[in-house]
BAZAKE-666411 format. One line per field, with one value per residue (C-alpha): x, y, z; residue in one letter. Coordinates in steps of 0.05 Angstrom, whole numbers. Each point is the difference from the previous one (the first is absolute). Layout:
% residues N
x = (X, ...)
y = (Y, ...)
z = (Z, ...)
marnu = (A, ...)
This chain:
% residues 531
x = (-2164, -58, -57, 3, 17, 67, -36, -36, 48, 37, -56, -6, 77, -6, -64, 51, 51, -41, -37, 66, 39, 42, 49, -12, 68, 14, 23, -62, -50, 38, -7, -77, -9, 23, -39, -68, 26, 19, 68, 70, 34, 66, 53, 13, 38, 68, 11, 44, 49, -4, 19, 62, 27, -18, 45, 55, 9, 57, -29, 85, -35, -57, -34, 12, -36, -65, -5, -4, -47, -48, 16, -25, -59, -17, -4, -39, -52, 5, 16, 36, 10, 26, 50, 19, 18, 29, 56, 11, 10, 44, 33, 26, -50, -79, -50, 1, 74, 14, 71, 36, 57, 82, 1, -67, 3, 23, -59, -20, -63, 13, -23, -60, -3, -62, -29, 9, -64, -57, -30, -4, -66, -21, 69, 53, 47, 61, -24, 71, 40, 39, 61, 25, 67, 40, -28, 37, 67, 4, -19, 53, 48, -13, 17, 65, 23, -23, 44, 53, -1, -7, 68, 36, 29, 28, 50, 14, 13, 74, -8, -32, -7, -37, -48, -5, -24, -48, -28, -14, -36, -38, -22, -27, -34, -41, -19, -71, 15, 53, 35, 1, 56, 41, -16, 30, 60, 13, -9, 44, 55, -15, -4, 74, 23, -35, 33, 68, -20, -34, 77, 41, -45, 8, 78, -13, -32, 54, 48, -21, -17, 78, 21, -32, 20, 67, -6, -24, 50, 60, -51, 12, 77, 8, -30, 27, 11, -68, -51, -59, 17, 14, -60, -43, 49, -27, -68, 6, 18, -40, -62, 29, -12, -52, -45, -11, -65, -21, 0, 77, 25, -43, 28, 78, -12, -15, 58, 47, -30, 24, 67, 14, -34, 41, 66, -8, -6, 51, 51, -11, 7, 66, 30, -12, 38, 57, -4, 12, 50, 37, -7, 26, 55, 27, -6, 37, 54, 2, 3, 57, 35, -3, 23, 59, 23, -12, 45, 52, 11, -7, 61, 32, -7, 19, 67, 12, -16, 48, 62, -15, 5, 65, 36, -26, 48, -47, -67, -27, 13, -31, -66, -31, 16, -46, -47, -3, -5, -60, -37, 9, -12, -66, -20, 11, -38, -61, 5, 1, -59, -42, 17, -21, -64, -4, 6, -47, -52, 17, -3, -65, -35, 37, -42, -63, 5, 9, -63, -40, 17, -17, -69, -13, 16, -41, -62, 8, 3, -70, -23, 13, -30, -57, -17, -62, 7, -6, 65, -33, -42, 26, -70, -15, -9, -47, 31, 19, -74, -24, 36, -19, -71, 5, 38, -63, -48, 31, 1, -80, -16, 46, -19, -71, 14, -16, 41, -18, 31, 10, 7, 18, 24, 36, -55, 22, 66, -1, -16, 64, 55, -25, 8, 60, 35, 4, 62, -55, -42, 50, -1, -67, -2, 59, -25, -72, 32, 46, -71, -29, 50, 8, -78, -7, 3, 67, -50, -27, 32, 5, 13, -5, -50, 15, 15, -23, -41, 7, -31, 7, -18, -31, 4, -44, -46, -72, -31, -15, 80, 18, -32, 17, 74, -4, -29, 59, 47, -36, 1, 72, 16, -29, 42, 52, 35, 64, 29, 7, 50, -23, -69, -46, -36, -49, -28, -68, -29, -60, -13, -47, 0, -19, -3, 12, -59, -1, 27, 22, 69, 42, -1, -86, 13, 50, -59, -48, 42, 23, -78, -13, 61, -24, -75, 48, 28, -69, -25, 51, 63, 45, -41, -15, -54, -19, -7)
y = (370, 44, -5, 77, 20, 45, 67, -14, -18, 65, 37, -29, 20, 71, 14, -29, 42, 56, -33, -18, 66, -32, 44, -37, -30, -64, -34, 20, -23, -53, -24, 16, -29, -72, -2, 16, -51, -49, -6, -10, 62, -4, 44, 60, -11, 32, 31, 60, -43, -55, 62, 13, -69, -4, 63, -26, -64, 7, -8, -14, -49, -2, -57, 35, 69, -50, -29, 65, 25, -58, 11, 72, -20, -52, 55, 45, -54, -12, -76, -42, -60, 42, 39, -68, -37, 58, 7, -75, 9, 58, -53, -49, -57, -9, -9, -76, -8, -28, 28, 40, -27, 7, 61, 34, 68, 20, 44, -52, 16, -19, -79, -35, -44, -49, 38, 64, 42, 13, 61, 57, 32, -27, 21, -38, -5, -25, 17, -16, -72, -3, -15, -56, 3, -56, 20, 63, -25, -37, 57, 47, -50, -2, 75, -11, -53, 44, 51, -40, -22, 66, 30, -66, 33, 49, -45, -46, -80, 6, -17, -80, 6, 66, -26, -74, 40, 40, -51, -35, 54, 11, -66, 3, 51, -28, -59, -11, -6, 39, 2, 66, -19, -36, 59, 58, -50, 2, 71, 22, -45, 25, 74, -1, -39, 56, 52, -28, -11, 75, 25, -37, 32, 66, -9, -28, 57, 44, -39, 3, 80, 6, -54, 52, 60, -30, -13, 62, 36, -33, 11, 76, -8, -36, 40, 77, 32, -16, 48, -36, -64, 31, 36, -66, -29, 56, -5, -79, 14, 50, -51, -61, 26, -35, -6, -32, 5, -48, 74, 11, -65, 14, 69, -35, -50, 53, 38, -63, -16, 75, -7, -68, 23, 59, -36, -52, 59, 44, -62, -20, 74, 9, -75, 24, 68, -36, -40, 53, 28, -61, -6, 81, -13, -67, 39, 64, -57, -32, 70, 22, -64, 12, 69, -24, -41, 42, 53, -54, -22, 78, 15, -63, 29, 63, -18, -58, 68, 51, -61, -2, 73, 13, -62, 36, 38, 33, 26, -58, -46, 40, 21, -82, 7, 68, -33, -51, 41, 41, -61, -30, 61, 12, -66, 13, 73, -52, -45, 48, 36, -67, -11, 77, -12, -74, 28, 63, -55, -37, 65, 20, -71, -2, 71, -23, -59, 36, 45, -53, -27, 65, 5, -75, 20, 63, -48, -45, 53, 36, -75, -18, 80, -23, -64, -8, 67, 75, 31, 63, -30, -69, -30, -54, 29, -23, -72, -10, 13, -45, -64, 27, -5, -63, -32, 19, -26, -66, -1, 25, -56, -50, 18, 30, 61, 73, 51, 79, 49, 71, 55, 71, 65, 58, 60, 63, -24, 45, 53, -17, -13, 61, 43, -32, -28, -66, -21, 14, -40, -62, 13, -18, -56, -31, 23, -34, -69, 10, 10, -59, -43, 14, -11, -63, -66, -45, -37, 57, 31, 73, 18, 61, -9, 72, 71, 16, -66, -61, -66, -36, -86, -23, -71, -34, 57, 15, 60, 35, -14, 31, 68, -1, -13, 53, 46, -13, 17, 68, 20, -18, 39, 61, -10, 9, 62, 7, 63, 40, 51, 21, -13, -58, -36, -46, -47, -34, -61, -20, -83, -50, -66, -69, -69, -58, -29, -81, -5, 76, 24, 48, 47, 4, -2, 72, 25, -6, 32, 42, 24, 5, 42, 52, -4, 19, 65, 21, -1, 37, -29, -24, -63, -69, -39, -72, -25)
z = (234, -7, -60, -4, -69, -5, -20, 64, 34, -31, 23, 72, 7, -16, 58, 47, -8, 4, 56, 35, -27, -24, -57, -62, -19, -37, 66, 34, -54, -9, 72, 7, -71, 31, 59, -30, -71, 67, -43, 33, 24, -34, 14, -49, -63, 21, -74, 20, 36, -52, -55, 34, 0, -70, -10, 43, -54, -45, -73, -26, -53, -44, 41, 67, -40, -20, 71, 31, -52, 18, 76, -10, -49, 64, 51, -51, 12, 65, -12, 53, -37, -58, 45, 21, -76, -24, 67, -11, -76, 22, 46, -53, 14, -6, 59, -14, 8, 63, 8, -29, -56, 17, -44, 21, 23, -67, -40, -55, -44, -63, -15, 20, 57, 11, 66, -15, 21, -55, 25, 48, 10, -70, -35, -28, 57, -52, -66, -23, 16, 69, 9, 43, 44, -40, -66, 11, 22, -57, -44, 42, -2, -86, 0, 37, -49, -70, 45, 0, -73, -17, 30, -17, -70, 39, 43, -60, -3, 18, 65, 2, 71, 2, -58, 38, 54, -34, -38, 75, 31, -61, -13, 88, -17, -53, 43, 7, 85, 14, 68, 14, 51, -42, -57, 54, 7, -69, -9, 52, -34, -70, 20, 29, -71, -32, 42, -26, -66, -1, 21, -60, -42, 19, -1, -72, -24, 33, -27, -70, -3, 25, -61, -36, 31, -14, -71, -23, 33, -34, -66, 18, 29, -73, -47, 34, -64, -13, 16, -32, 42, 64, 3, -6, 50, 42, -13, 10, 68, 18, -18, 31, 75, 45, 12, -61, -45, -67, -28, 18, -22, -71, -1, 14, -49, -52, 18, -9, -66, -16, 21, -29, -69, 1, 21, -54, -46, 25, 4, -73, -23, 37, -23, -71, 15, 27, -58, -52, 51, -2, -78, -6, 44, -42, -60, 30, 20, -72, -33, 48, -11, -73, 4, 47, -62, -46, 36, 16, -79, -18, 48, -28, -73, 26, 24, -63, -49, 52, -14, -77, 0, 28, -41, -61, -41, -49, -10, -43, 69, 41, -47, 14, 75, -1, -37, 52, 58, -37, -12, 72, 33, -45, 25, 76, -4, -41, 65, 53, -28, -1, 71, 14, -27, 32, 70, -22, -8, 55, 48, -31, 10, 71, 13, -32, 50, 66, -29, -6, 72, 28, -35, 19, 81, -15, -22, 54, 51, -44, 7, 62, 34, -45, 4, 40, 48, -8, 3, 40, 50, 16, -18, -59, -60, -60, -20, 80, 20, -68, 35, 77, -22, -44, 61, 57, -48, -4, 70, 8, -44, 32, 74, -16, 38, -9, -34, 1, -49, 14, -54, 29, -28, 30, 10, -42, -24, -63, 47, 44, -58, -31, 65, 37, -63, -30, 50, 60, -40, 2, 70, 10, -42, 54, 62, -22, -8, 62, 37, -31, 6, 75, 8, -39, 13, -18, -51, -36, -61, -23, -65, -49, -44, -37, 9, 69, 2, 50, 2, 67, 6, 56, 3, 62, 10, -21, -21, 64, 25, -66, 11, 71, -18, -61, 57, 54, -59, -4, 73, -6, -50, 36, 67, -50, -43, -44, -12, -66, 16, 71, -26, 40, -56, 16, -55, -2, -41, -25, -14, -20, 29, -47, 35, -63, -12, -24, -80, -1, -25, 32, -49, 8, 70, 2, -64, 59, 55, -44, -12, 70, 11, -56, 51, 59, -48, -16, 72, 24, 2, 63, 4, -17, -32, -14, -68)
marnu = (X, X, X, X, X, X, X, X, X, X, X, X, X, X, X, X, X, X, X, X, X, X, X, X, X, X, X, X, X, X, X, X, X, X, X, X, X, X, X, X, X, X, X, X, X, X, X, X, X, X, X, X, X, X, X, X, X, X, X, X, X, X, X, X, X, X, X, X, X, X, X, X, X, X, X, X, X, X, X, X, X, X, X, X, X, X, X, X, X, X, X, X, X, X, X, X, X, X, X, X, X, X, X, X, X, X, X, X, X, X, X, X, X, X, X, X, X, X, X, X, X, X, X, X, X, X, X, X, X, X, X, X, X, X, X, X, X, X, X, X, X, X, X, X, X, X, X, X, X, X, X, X, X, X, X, X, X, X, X, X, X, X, X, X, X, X, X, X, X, X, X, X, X, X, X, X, X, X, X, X, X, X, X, X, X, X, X, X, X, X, X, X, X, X, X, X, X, X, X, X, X, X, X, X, X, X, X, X, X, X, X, X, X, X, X, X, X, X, X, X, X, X, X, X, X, X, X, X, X, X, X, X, X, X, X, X, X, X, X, X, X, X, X, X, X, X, X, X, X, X, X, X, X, X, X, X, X, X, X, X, X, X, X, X, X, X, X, X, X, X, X, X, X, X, X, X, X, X, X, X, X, X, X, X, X, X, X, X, X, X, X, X, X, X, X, X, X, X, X, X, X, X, X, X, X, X, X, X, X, X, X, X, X, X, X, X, X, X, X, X, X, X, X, X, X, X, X, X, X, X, X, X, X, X, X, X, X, X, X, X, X, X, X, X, X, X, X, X, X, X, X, X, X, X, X, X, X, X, X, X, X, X, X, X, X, X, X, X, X, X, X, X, X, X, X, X, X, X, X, X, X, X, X, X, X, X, X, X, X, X, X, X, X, X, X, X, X, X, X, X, X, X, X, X, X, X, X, X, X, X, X, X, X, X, X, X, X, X, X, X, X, X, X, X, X, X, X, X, X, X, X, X, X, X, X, X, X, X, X, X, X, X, X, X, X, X, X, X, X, X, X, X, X, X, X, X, X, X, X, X, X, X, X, X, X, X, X, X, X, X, X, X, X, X, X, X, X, X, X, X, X, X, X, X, X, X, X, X, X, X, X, X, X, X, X, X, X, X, X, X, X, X, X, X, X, X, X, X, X, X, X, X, X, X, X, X, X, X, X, X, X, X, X, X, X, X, X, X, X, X, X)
């Protein structure tokens, strides 16, 4: 090697390719920048090739995404040795490893292993711990088994073979060395167990909807003359049809709770009625009884006082017999006017029952139109959305997950009832939660919060989903008209949008979408905002 210094060796480079004419490219200076320096001529750095292998690597994982980020910062640098590490690191072993592992080949970058290279061109190579091969079988093979445990409610402990089985593979997969031979083996076997097992419970669940299916209907076959009842039989089944959400099965329970309530009430009422029925109709039967006697001894005196008259042979005889007859037949007009008014009383407590029997069936039908839905649009009313809410909070704080709640209100409503009528108005109302109901998810609930008001819950979603789903409901809604007459009305809402924050009530939660939904009327309506 030469004693020039590089700045003249630098300069020395640059007369010769002028003296040589030589175009001054990297290659070139390089080249005449070795022979004068008397350094080895290495071959160029092939960066541009090296680039497009770097962007042929799939980057599936995080590791495989840092190994090609050191690749490229390698060939940045022009750095052999650090193209080198990085493809080995990339490789699933480190330059001192003399062979490959049975599982390498499989990206792994996430543990430390002893030789792992320090440094490429002065940087970290692995700033973060690499992974090795059977350090991440054993952590795959720990996922598998929390898998496993996971699902296991699901299938139930009926089956002591199935849960034999799983506790097998579950306990090989949480062994330190696992064969992963001998784990496949027992895979295979539990996934066709599981197949079955996956099978009877479907048919369970099919089997208990129909149990159900089946005892509602004979609830409604039962209880005909009932309108109340029937319609919750109705309404049972229209809920109990998969598939099947927590929501629905709340939403059934609640409906059974009705019924039975109302059955227990309804069954006490009308044992009572019978009751007095059967207490009227005993008296009726005493009373007529007693005036069956009384007749009987009247006719009996009768025909004694008829015999006394025609033996007698003057009028002093017959003057007692009179007397007689008077008296008894004072008596019987006494008794048959008690019995008058007896049965009077009787027919008027008789009526006075069946009225109250009516207005009880009346009340249970209010009740039961009432309970916990709005009789004109289908959708929960006030006390139905106070429990819908009450219910997803309980779950938010049970499952810490996200809940959004939507306020909206129909654009110019006044406007519309006072143009088209109030029955057009009604319309709207429906054909809004006929829309929203189609649009929704099976886990949200709809319900009227007032007048031309609607809150919507949105359990599982965060803020951003909320507006977007509020703003789906709106392009809906535009697709589609009713018709007032022959008249195409279309109807337009604005909303605001309130995702529960951590310790807040429902009722702050609607305040705030509510807020935001007044925002959306004051810039311009037909839109949604964010609280």
């Amino acid at each position: 090697m030469t004693d020039k210094k590089p700045f003249e060796i630098a300069r020395e480079t640059l007369k010769q390719l002028t003296v040589r004419k030589l175009s001054p490219t990297p290659l070139n200076y390089q080249r005449v920048y070795n022979e004068i320096g008397e350094l080895p001529n290495e071959p160029a750095f092939p960066a541009d090739r090296l680039r497009d292998i770097a962007l042929a690597l799939p980057t599936k994982t995080p590791g495989q995404q840092r190994q090609r980020g050191l690749l490229e910062s390698a060939i940045n640098q022009l750095n052999w040795e650090g193209v080198k590490n990085a493809l080995m690191a990339y490789g699933g072993f480190s330059p001192a490893a003399p062979a490959p592992s049975a599982t390498a080949g499989i990206p792994l970058v996430d543990s430390p292993t002893p030789d792992a290279p320090k440094s490429v061109a002065g940087t970290p190579v692995i700033s973060e711990p690499v992974l090795s091969a059977p350090a991440l079988t054993v952590d795959f093979f720990g996922q598998i088994a929390r898998l496993i445990e996971y699902a296991q409610p699901a299938f139930g402990r009926d089956d002591d073979r199935f849960t034999e089985q799983t506790n097998t593979l579950v306990k090989a997969l949480r062994q330190p060395e696992a064969n992963a031979f001998e784990v496949k083996q027992l895979l295979s076997n539990y996934s066709h167990r599981l197949s079955f097992a996956a099978e009877d419970q479907a048919e369970i669940k099919a089997m208990l909807i129909k149990l159900l299916h089946l005892i509602i209907e004979n609830i409604s076959h039962l209880s005909i003359d009932d309108g109340w009842l029937k319609g919750q039989a109705d309404a049972l089944m229209a809920v109990c049809v998969p598939p099947l959400s927590l929501r629905q099965l709340d939403e059934v329970e609640q409906r059974l709770k009705d019924v039975i309530f109302k059955q227990t009430e309804a069954k006490s009422r009308v044992v009572q009625a019978q009751e007095d029925m059967r207490q009227m109709l005993a008296t009726f039967i005493d009373r007529l009884a007693s005036m069956t006697e009384s007749t009987s001894g009247f006719h009996n005196q009768m025909e004694s006082s008829a015999r006394l008259i025609e033996q007698a042979k003057t009028i002093e005889e017959i003057a007692p017999v009179l007397k007689e007859v008077v008296s008894a037949t004072r008596h019987m007009a006494q008794d048959s006017l008690i019995a008058r008014d007896s049965l009077q009383d009787m027919r008027k407590k008789v009526e006075s029952t069946e009225s109250e029997i009516v207005k009880l069936h009346q009340e249970l039908d209010r009740v039961s139109a009432q309970a916990r839905h709005d009789p004109l649009t289908g959708a929960l009313n006030r006390q139905g959305l106070d429990e819908a809410v009450n219910r997803e909070i309980s779950k938010v704080k049970r499952t810490d997950t996200l809940l959004c709640v939507s306020l909206l209100d129909i654009d110019n409503f006044k406007k519309l009832n006072d143009t088209l009528g109030h029955a057009t108005g009604d319309v709207a109302l429906a054909h809004l939660a006929s829309v929203a109901r189609e649009v929704m998810r099976p886990q949200d609930s709809l319900a009227r919060y007032g007048g031309e008001e609607f809150v919507i819950l949105l359990p599982d979603t965060p803020l951003e989903k909320g507006i977007e789903a509020m703003t789906r409901l709106q392009r809906e809604l535009t697709k589609r008209f009713f018709l007032a007459g022959t008249e195409k009305v279309l109807i337009t809402f604005s909303a605001g949008v309130a995702q529960l924050t951590p310790n807040e009530s429902g009722a702050d939660a609607i305040k705030r979408a509510d807020h935001a939904m007044y925002l959306a009327k004051r810039a311009g309506k037909n839109r949604v905002l964010g609280a």
